[in-house]
N, C-alpha and C positions, 0 to 999 in steps of 0.2 A: 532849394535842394542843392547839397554840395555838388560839384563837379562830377567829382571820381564818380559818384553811382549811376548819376547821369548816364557818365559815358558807356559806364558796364551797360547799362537798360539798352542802347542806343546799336551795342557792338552784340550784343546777345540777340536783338531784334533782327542785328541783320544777316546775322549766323542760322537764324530760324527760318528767315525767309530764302538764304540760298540755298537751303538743304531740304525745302518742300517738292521742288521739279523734282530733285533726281529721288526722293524717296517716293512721289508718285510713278515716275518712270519704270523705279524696281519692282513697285506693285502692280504697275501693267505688263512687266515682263514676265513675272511670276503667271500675274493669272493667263496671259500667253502661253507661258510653257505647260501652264496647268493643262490646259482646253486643247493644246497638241498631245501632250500626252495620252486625256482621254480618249479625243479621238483613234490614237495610234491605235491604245489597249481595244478600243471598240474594233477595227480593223483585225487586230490580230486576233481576237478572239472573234470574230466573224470567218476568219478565213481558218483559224480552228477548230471551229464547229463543222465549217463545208467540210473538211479534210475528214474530221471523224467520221459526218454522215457518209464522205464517200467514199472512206476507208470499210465502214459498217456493210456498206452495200457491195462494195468487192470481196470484203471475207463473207457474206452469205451467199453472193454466185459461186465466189468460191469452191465452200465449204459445199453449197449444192452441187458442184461440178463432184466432187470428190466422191461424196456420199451417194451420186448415181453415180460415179465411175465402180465405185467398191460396190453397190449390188448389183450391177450389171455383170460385174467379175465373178460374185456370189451365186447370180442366176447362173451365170455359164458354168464355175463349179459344182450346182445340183445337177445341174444337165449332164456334163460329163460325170459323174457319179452313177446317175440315173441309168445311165449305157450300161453302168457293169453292174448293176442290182438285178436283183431277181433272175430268173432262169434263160439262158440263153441256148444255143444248138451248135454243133460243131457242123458246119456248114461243107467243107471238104477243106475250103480256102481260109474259112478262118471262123468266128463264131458268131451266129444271125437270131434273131428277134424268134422268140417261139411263137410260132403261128396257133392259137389255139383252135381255129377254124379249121386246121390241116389234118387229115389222116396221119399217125403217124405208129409206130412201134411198141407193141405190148409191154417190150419191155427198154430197159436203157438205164445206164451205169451216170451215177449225178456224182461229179467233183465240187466238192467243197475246201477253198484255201484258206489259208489259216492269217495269222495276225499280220496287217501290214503288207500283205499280199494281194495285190491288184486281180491277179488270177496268173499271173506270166506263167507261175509255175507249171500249168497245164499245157503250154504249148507244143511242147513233145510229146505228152504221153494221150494227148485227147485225136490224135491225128493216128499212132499207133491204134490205142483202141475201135479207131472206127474202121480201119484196114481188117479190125480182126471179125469185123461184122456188127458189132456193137452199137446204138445209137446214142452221142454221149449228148449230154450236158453238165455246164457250168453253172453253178448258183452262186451269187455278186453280194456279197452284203458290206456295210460301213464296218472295214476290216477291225475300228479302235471302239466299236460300242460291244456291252457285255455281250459276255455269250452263249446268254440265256436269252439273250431278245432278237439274236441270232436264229436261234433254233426256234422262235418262234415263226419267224421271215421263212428258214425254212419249211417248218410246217403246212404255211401258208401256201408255198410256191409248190409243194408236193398236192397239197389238193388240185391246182391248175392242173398239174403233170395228169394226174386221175383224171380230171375233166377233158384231157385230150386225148386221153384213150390210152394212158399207159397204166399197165396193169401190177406191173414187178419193176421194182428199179433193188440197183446195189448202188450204196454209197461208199463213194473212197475221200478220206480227207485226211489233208495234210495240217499237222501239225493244230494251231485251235481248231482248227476245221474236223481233227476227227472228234472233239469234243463235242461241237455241234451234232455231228451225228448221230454220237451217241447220246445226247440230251434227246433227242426226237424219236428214237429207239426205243429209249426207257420210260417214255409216260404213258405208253397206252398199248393196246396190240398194235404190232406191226402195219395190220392189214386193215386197219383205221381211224389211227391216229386219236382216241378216243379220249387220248390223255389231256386234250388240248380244247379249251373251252372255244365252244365256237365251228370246233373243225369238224365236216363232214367226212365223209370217207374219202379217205388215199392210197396211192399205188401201195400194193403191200412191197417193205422192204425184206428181201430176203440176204444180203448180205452187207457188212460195214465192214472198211478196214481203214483201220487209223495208221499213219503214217507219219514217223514221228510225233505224236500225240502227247503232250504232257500232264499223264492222268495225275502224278502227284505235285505241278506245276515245274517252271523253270527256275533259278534263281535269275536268268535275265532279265523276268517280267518287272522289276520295277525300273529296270533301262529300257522299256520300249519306246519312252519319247524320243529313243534316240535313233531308233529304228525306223520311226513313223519319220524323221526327220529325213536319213537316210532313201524313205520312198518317195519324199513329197520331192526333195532336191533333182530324182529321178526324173519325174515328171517333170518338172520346170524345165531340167536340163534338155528333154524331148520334149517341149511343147513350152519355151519362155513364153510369160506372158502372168499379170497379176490374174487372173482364171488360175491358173496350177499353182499360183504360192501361195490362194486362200484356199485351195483343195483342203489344208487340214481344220478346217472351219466345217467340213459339211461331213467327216468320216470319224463322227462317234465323240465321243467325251471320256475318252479313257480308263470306261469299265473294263475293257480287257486284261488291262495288267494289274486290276486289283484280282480278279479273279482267277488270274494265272499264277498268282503270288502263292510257293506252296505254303502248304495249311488255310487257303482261303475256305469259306462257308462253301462260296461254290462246289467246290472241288471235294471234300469232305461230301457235302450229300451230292455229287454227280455219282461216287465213285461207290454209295451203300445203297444202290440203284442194284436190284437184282437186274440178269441182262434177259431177255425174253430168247428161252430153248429153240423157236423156230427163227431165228436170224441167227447166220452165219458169222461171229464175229475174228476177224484176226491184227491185232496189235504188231505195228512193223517197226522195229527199233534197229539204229542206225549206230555203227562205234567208226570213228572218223580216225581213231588212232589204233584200229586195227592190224597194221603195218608192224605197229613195237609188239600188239602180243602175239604174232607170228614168231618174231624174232625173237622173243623170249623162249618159245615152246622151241625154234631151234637152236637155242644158245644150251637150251637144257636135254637137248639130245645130244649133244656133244659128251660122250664119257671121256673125254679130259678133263671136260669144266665140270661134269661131277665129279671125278674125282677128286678134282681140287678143293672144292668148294662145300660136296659134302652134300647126300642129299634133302635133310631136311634144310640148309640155308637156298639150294637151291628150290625145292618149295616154295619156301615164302616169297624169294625172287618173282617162281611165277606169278602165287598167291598176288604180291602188290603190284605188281602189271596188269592184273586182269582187273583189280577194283579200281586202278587208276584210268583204264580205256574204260571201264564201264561209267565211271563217273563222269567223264569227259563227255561220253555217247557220242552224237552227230552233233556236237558243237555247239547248241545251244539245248537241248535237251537229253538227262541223262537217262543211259540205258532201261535202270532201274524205274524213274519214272515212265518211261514210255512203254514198260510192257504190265504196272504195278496192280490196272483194274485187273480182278482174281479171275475171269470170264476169257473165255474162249481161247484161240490157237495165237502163239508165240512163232515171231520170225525173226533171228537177228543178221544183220547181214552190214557191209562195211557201206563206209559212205557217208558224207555231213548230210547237217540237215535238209538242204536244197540238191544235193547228189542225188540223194533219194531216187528224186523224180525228174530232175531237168541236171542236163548235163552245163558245167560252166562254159561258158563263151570263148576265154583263152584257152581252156583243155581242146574245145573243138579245131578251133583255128589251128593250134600247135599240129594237132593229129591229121590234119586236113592236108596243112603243110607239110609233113613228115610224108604223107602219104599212107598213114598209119591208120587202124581199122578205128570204131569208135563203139566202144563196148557199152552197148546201156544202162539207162541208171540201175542202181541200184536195188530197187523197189520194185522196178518193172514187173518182174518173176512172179512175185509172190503177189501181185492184182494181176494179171494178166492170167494166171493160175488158179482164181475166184471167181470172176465177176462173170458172171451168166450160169453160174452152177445151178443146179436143180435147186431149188428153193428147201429149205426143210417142211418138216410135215407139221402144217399148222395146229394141229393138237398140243403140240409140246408149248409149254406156258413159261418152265422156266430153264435155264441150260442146266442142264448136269454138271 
């Protein structure tokens, strides 16, 4: 064999055997690093796993803390709800549980308030009426559920009233509330409730009067979530705590303001409801801009500014002042609406819609301060002027 290959065989042999250590070396580092790695990946996906399971299990104490914290809030919203449902008593001091065990008054004057209305609105005038001899109650319903299931609630609660021995009541309602009234009025005779599947006999009512009532609806009713917002804020604001900010969770589903929506079905068949001849009915409507058609009728007794002006343009002067306070009415319902069912006696008189019957909080305080007298609502008169009158003579089926 020549040399030269020789040598290459010789220098290639030993090129092959220095380069065997260290390429077993690389291969035991590799599967080193291999076997650390899995190990790590097992680790961290060990301690990944704990982490979820005990992440899993803090968000369902969690979540169960939460979900009893929110029905515990829920039950305490039915409970406080539950206070102002159904029929209560004007106690002297404030309004107490009706005892139906109790002796009590043949007859007695039942307030019913209207959408979004807790009852506040009775605070003055249920303390008035009972000064006047009267025995009152408050009926509480879920102010945002329709107000036809309304008047069912009250039908219910009038058979109670009968069961404790009241004989004649008059109903005064403000605003949906005199709707109510009237819904319980018009389905059956008076003197028991006949209209009403289920119901035995109840007090016969001998007088209704609606008070601010919107027999052809508001156009505010499809803003009342803002209203209901408005009441619920109220509540939280006197009594923080999530119990008053889930209150609007337990007070109706918002049938009210379909129903109050004029041209609704409701309101269309409430109002082709003949009204039964032996109840007293009287519609009280409220103009809050009262003030400009005074001012009008004396701008237009002025014979300078007829002279000037001429009297048919002073006319129509009048003329669109009077249709603009009538439209306006007591601020949320107008005039024309609150007196439109065709039935019984008309009252108009000034005053927004809560003037009515409860005087506002700053007008007081101002008057208080000034030392100034405090003239009452507005509405006063004309219930205070009704309720306990001789009942009509139950022969009469339909008004005249």
């Amino acid at each position: 064999m020549p040399l030269r290959p020789l040598a290459s065989i010789v220098l290639l042999s030993a090129v092959v055997v220095s380069l065997t250590p260290a390429e077993s070396s690389m291969e035991c580092a590799l599967a080193r690093v291999h076997e650390v790695t899995d190990r790590a990946a097992s680790a961290v996906t060990g301690v990944v796993v704990d982490a979820g399971e005990a992440l899993c299990q803090t968000s369902h104490v969690v979540r169960g803390a939460v979900v009893h914290r929110i029905d515990r809030a829920l039950d305490g919203a039915r409970s406080k709800q539950a206070e102002r449902l159904g029929l209560q008593r004007w106690g002297g001091q404030g309004w107490v549980p009706l005892p139906l065990d109790q002796e009590t008054a043949a007859r007695g004057v039942v307030l019913v308030h209207g959408l979004d209305e807790p009852g506040v609105i009775w605070a003055e005038l249920a303390p008035e009426l009972a000064a006047l001899g009267h025995t009152v109650y408050r009926f509480g319903y879920p102010n945002d559920q329709h107000p036809s299931r309304s008047a069912e609630s009250l039908a219910s609660a009038l058979e109670h009233l009968s069961a404790a021995g009241v004989q004649r009541i008059d109903l005064v309602g403000h605003s949906m509330g005199g709707l109510v009234a009237r819904d319980v009025a018009t389905r059956g005779p008076a003197w028991s409730l006949s209209g009403w599947p289920g119901m035995s006999a109840g007090p016969r009512i001998c007088t209704v009067i609606a008070v601010g009532s919107p027999a052809l609806g508001s156009p505010l009713a499809p803003f009342a979530p803002l209203s209901e917002i408005k009441e619920h804020t109220l509540e939280f604001i006197d009594d923080p705590g999530l119990t008053s900010a889930l209150g609007f969770l337990v007070d109706g589903r918002g049938g009210s303001a379909d129903a109050l929506t004029p041209g609704s079905a409701y309101l269309d068949e409430l109002n082709a409801r003949s009204w039964p001849g032996d109840i007293a009915l009287t519609q009280v409507a409220g103009r809050v801009l009262e003030p400009v058609a005074d001012a009008t009728d004396a701008l237009a007794a002025n014979h300078r500014l007829r002279a000037t002006l001429g009297e048919d343009r002073l006319a129509r002067l009048q003329m669109h002042a009077e249709q603009a306070v009538d439209a306006v009415g007591d601020g949320v319902v107008g005039v024309e609406s609150a007196i439109a069912y065709p039935w019984g006696e008309i009252v108009i008189t000034s005053g927004d819609h809560r003037s009515l019957l409860h005087r506002h909080g700053a007008e007081r305080s101002i008057r208080r301060w000034l030392g100034a007298a405090e003239p009452q609502p507005f509405a006063w008169e004309a219930i205070t002027a009704r309720v306990g009158c001789e009942c009509a003579d139950p022969d009469r089926t339909e008004a005249e």
